[in-house]
Every structure is written in structure tokens, then in C-alpha cells.
DSSP file (Angstrom, degrees, kcal/mol; ACC not computed):
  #  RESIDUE AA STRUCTURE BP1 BP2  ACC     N-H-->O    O-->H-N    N-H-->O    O-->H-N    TCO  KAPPA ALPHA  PHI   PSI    X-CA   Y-CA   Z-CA
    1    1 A X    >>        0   0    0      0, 0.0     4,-2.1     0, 0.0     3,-0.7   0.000 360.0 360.0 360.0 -29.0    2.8   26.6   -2.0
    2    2 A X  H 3>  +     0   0    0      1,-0.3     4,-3.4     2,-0.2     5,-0.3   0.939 360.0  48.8 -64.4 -55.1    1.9   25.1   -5.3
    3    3 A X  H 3> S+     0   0    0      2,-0.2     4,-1.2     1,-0.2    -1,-0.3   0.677 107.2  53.3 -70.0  -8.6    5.0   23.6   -6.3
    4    4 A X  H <>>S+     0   0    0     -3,-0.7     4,-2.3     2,-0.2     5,-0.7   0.893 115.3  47.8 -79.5 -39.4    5.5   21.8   -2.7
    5    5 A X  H >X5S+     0   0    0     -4,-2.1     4,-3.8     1,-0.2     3,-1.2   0.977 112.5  46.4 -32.6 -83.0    1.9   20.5   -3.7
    6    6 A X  H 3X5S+     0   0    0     -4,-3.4     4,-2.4     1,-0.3     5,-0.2   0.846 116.7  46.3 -49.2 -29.8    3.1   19.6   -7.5
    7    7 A X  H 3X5S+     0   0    0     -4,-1.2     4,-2.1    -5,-0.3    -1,-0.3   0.923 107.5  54.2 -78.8 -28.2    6.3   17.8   -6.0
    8    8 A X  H <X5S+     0   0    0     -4,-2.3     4,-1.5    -3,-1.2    -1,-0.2   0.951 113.9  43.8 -59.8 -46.8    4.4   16.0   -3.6
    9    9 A X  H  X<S+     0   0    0     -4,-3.8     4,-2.3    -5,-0.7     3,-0.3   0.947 111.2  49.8 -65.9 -40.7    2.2   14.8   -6.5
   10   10 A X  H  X S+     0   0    0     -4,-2.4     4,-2.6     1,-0.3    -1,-0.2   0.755 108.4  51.9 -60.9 -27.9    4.9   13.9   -9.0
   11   11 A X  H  X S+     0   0    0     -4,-2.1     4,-0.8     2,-0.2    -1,-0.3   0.639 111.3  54.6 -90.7 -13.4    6.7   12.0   -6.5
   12   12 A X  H >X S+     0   0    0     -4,-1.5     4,-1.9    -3,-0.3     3,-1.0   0.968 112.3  40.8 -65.2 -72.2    3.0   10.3   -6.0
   13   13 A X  H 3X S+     0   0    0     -4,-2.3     4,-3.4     1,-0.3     5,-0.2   0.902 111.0  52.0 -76.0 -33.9    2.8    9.4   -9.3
   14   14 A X  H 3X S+     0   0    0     -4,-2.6     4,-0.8     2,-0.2    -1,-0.3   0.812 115.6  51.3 -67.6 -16.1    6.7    8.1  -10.1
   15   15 A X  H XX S+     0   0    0     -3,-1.0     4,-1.5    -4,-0.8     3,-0.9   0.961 114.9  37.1 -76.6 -48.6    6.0    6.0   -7.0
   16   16 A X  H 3X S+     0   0    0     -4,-1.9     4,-2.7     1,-0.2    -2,-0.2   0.863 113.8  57.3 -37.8 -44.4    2.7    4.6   -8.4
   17   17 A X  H 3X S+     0   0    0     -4,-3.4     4,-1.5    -5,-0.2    -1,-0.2   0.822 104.3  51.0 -81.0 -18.8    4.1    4.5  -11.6
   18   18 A X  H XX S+     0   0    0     -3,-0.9     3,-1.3    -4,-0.8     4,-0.9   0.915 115.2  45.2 -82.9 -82.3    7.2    2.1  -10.3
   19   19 A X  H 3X S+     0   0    0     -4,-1.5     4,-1.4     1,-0.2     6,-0.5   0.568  99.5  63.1 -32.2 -23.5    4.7   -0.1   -8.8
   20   20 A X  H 3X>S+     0   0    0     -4,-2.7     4,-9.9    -5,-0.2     5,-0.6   0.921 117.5  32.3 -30.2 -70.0    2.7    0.1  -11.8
   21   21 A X  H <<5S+     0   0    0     -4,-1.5    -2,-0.2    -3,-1.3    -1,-0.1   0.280 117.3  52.9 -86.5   2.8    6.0   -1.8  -13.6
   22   22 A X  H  <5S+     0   0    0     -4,-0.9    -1,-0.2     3,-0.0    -2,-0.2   0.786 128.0  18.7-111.5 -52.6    7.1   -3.7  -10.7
   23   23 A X  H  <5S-     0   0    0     -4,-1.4    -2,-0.2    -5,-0.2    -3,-0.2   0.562 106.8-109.0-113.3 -27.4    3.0   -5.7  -10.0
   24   24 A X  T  <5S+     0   0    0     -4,-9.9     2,-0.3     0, 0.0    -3,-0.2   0.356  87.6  40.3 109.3 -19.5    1.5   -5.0  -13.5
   25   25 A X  S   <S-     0   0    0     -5,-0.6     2,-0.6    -6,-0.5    -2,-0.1  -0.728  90.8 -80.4 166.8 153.1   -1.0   -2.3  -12.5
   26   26 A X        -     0   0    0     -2,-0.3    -6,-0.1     1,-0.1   -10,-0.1  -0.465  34.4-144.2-100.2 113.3   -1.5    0.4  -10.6
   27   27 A X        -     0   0    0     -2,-0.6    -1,-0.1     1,-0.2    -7,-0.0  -0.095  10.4-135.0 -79.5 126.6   -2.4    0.2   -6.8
   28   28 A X     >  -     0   0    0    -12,-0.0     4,-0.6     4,-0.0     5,-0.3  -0.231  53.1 -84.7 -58.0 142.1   -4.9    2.9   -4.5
   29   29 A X  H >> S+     0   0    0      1,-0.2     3,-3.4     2,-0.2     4,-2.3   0.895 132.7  58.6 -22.2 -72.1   -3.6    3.9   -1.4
   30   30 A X  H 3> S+     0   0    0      1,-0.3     4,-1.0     2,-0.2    -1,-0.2   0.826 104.5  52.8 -14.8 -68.5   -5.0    0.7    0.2
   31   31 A X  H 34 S+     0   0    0      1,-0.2    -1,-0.3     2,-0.2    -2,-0.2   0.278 107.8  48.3 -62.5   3.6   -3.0   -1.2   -2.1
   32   32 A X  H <X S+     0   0    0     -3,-3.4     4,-1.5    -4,-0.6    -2,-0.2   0.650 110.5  51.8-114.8 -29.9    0.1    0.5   -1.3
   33   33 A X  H  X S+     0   0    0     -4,-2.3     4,-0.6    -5,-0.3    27,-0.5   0.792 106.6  53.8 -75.3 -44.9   -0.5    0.1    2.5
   34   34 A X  H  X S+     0   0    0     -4,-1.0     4,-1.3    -5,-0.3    -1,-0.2   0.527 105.8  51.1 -70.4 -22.6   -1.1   -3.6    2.2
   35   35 A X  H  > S+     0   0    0      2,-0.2     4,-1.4    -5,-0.1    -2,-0.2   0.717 110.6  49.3 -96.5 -17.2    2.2   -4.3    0.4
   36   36 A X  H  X S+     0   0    0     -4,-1.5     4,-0.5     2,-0.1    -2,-0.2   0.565 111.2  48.3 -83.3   8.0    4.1   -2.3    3.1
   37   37 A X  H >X S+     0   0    0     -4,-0.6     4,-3.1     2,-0.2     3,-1.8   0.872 118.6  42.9 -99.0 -52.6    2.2   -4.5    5.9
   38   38 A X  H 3X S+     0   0    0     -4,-1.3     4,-3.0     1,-0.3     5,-0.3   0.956 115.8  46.3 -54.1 -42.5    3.3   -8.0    3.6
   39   39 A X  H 3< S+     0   0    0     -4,-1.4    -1,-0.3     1,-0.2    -2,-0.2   0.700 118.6  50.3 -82.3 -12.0    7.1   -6.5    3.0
   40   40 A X  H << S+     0   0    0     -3,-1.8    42,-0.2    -4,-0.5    -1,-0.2   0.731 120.6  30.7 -76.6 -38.6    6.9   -5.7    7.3
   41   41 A X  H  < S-     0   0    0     -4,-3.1    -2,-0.2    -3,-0.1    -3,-0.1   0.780  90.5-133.0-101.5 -11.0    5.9   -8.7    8.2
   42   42 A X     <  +     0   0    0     -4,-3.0     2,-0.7    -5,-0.5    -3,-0.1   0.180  56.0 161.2  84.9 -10.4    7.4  -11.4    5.6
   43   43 A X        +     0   0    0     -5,-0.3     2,-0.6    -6,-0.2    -1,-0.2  -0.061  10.2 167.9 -51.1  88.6    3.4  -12.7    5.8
   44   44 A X        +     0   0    0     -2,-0.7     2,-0.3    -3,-0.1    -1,-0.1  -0.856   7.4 132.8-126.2 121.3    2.9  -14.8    2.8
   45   45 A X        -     0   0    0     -2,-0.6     3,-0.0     1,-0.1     0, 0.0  -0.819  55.7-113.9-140.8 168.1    0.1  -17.1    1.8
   46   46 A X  S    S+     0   0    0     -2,-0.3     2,-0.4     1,-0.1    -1,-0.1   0.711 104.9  29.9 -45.6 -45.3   -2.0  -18.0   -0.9
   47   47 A X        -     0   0    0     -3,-0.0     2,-0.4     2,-0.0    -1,-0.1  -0.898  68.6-166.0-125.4 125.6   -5.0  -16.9    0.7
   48   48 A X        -     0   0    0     -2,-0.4     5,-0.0    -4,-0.1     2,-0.0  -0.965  21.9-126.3-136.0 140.6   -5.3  -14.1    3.2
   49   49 A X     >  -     0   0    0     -2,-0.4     4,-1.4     1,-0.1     5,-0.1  -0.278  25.9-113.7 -68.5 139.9   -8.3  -13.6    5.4
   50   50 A X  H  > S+     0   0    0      2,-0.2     4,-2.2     1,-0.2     3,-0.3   0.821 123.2  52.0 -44.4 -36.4  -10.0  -10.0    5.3
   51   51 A X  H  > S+     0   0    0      1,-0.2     4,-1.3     2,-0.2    -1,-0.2   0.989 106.3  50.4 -85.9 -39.8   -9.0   -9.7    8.8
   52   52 A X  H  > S+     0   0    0      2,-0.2     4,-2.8     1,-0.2    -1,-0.2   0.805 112.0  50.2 -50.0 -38.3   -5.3  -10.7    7.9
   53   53 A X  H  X S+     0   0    0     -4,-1.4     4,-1.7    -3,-0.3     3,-0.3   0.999 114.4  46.1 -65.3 -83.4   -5.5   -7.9    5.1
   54   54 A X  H >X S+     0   0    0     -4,-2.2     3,-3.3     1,-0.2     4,-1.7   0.700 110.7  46.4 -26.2 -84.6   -6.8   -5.7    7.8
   55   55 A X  H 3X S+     0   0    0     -4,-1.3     4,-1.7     1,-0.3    -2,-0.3   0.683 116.2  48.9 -19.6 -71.7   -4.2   -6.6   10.4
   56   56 A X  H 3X S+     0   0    0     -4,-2.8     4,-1.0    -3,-0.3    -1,-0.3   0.561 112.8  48.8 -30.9 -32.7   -1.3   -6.1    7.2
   57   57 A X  H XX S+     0   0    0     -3,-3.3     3,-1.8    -4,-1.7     4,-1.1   0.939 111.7  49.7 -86.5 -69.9   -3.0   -2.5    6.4
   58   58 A X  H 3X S+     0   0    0     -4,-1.7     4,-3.7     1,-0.3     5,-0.3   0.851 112.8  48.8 -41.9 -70.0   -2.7   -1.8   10.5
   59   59 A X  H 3< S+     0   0    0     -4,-1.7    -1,-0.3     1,-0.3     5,-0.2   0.733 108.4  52.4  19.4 -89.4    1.0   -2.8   10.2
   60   60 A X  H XX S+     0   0    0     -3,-1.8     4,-1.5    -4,-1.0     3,-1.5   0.795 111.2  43.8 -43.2 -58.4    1.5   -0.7    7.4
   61   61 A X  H 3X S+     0   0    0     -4,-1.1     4,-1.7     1,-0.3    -2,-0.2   0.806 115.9  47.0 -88.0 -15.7    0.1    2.6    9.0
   62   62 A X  H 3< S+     0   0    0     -4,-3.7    -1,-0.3     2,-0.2     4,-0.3   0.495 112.4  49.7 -83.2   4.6    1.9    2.1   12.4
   63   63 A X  H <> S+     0   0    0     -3,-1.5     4,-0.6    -5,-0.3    -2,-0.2   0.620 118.6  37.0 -99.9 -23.8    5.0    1.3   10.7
   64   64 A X  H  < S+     0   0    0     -4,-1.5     3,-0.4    -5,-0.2     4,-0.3   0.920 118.6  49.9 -79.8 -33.6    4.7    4.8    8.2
   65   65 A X  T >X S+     0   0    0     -4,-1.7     3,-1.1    -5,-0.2     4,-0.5   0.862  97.2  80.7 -79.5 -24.1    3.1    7.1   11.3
   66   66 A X  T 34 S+     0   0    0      1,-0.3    -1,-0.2    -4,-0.3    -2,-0.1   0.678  88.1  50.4 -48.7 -51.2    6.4    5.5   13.3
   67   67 A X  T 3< S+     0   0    0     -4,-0.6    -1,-0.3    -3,-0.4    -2,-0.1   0.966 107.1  51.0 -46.9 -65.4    8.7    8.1   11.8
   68   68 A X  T <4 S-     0   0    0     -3,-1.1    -2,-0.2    -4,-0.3    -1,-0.2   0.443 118.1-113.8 -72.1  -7.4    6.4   11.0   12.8
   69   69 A X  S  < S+     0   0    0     -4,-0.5    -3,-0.2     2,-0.0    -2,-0.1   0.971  82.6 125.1  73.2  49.6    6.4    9.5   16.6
   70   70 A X  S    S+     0   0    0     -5,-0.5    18,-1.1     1,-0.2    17,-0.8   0.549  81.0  11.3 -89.6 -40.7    2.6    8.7   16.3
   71   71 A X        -     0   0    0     15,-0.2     2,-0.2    16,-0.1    -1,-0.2  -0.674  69.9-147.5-115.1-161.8    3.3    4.9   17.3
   72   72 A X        -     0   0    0     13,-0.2    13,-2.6    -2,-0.2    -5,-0.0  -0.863  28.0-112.3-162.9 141.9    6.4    3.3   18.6
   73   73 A X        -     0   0    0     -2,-0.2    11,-0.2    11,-0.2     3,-0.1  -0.320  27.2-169.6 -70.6 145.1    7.4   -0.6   17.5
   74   74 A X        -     0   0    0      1,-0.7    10,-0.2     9,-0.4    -1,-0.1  -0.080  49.4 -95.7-127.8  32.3    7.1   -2.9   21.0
   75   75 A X        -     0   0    0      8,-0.3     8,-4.2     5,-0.0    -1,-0.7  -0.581  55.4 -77.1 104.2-153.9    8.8   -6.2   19.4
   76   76 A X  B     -A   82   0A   0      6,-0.2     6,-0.1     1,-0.1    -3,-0.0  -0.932  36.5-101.8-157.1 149.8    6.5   -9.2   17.9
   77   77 A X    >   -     0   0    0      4,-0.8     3,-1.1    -2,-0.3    -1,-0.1  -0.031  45.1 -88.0 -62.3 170.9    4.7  -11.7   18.8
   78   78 A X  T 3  S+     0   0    0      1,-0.2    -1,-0.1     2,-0.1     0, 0.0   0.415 130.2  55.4 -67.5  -3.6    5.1  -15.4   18.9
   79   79 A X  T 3  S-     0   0    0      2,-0.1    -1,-0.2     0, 0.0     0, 0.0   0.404 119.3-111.5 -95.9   0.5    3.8  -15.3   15.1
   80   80 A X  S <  S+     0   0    0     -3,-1.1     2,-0.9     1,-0.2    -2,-0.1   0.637  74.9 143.0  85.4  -0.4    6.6  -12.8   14.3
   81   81 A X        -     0   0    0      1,-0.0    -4,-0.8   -38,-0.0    -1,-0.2  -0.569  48.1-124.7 -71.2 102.7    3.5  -10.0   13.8
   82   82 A X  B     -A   76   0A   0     -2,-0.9    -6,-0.2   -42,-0.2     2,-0.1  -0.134  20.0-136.2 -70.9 166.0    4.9   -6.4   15.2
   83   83 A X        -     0   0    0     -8,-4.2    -9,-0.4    -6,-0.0    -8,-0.3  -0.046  15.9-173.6 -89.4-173.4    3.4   -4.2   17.7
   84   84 A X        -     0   0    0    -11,-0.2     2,-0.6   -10,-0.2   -11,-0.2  -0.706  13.4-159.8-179.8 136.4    2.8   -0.9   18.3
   85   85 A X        -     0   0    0    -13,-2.6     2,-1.2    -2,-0.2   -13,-0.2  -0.904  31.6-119.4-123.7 127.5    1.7    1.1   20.8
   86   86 A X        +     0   0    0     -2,-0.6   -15,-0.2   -15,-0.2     3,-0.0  -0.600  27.8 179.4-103.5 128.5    0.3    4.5   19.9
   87   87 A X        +     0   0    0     -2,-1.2     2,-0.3   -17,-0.8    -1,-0.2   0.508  63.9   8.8 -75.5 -16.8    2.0    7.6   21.4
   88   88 A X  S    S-     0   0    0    -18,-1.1     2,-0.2     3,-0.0    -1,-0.1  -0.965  82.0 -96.7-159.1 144.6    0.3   10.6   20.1
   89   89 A X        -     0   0    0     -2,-0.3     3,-0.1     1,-0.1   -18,-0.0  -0.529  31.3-113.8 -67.6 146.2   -3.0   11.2   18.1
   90   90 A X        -     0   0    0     -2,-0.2     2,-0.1     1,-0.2    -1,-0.1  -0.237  40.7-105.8 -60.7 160.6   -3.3   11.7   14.8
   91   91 A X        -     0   0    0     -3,-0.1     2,-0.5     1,-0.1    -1,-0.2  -0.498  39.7 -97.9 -76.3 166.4   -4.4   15.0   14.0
   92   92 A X        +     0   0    0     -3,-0.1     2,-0.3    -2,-0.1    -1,-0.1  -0.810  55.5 166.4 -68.1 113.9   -8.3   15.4   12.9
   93   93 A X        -     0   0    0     -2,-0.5    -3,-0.0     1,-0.2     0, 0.0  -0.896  38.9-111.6-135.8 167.2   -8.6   15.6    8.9
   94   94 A X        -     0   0    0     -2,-0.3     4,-0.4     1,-0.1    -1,-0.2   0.209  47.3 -94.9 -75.6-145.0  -11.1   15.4    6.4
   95   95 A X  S    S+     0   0    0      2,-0.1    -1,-0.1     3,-0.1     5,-0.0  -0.212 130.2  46.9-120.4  24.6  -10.9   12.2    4.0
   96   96 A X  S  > S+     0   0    0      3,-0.1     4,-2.1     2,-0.0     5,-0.1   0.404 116.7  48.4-123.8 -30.6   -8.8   14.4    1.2
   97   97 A X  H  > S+     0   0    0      1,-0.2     4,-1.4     2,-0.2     5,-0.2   0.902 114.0  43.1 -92.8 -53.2   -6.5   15.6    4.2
   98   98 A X  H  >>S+     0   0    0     -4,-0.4     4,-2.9     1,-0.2     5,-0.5   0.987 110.8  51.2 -69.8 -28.6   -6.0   12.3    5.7
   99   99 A X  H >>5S+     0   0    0      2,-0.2     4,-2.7     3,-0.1     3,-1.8   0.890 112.8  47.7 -57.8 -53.3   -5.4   10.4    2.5
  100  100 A X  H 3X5S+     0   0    0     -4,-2.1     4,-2.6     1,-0.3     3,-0.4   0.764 110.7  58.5 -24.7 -75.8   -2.5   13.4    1.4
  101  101 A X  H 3X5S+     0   0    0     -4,-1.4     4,-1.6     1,-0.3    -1,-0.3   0.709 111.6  34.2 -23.7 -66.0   -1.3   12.7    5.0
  102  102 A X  H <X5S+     0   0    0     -4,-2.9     4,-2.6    -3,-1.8    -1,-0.3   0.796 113.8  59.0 -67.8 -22.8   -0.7    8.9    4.4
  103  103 A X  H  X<S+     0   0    0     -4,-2.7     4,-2.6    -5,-0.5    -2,-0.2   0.970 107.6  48.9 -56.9 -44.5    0.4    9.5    0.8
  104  104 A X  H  X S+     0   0    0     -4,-2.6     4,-1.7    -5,-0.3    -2,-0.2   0.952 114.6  42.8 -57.5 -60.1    3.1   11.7    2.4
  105  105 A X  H  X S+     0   0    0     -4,-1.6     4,-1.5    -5,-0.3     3,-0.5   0.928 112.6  56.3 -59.1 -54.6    4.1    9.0    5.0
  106  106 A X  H  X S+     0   0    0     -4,-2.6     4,-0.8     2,-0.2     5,-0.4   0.902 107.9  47.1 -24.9 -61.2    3.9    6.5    2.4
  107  107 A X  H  < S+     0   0    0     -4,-2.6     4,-0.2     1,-0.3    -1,-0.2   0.798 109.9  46.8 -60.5 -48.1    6.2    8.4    0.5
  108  108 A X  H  X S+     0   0    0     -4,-1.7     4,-0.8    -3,-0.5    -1,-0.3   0.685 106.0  62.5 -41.8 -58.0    8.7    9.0    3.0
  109  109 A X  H >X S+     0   0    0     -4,-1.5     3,-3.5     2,-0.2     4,-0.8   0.910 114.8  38.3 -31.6-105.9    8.3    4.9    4.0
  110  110 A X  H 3<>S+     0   0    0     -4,-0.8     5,-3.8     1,-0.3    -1,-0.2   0.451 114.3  53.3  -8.0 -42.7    9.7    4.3    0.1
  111  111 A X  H 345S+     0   0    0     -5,-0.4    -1,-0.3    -4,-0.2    -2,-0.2   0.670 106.0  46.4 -94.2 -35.1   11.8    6.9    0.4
  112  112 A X  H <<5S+     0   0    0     -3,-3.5    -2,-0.2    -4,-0.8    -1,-0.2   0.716 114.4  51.4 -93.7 -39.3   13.7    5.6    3.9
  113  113 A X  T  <5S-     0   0    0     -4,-0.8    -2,-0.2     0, 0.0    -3,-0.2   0.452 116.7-118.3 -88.3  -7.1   14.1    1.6    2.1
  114  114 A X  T   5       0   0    0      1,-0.1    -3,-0.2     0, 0.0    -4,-0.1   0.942 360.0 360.0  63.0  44.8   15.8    3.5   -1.2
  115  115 A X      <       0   0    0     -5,-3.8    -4,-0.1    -6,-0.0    -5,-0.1   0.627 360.0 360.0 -86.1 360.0   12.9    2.1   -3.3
């Protein structure tokens, strides 16, 4: 079990560590979730509103749970933001459990775009 652990984690850190060298320094979960909601939605401004952030994060986690059949995409709005309608519940985790869980999806995300 340890080495699916350690791979999970190296592949963690060589993603971190390419984003590191791509943005100049190196991004939390959050930050990694908020650059797949900009690169989903083409949403670029100068300024973005906390709720926009928010809205860009939400994005991000229905586009990564997508795979796993937790949402499914229903098209886009008249601003070109997509939808998502969610199909199944997440499971219940602890706040260690869930991040691993989105690192993993995350990872996968990268992994699916050949980044």
C-alpha cells in the first residue's frame, strides 16, 4: 500500500513542481482548482470577484468529479459558464481524505489534457 501512497505523492509533487516553473511559485490545492475553473471556462479579467473565484473553484470540482460520474456537463449558459448537474454523492471524508480525493482527481484532470 505504501508505494501506491508514494506514487500518488510524487506525481503530486512533479505536478506542483511544473506549475511551480510554469506561474513562478507553488500553488495549494485551491490554487490548482482555480486554474482548472480559468483554463474551463476561457474566464479572464483583471479583477475577479470572490464569488467569480468561487464560481471558477465550483467549475473546477464538477469538471475533475465528471470522470468519476459524480456530476455530468449540461452545456453553458448565455455567458459561456458550464453546468453541471450532480449525479451521485460524494462519499463522506475527513479533511485529509477529501483533500487526497481531489488531489487524485486533480491529477487525473492533468493527466487526461497531457499536461
Amino acid at each position: 500500500m505504501a508505494s501506491i501512497k508514494d506514487d500518488f505523492q510524487t506525481r503530486w509533487w512533479a505536478l506542483e513542481q511544473k506549475l511551480m516553473d510554469k506561474f513562478g511559485k507553488k500553488p495549494d490545492v485551491e490554487a490548482v482548482l482555480f486554474l482548472i475553473g480559468l483554463q474551463e471556462t476561457g474566464f479572464i479579467r483583471e479583477k475577479i470577484s470572490k464569488e467569480q473565484k468561487q464560481d471558477l473553484m465550483h467549475v473546477a470540482i464538477c469538471t475533475i468529479l465528471s470522470p468519476s460520474g459524480y456530476y455530468i456537463h449540461e452545456g453553458k449558459d448565455e455567458e459561456g459558464w458550464p453546468h453541471f448537474k450532480q449525479i451521485k454523492n460524494k462519499p463522506t471524508m475527513d479533511l485529509m481524505e477529501q483533500e487526497a480525493f481531489l488531489k487524485d482527481h486533480i491529477l487525473l484532470y492533468f493527466s487526461n489534457i497531457n499536461f
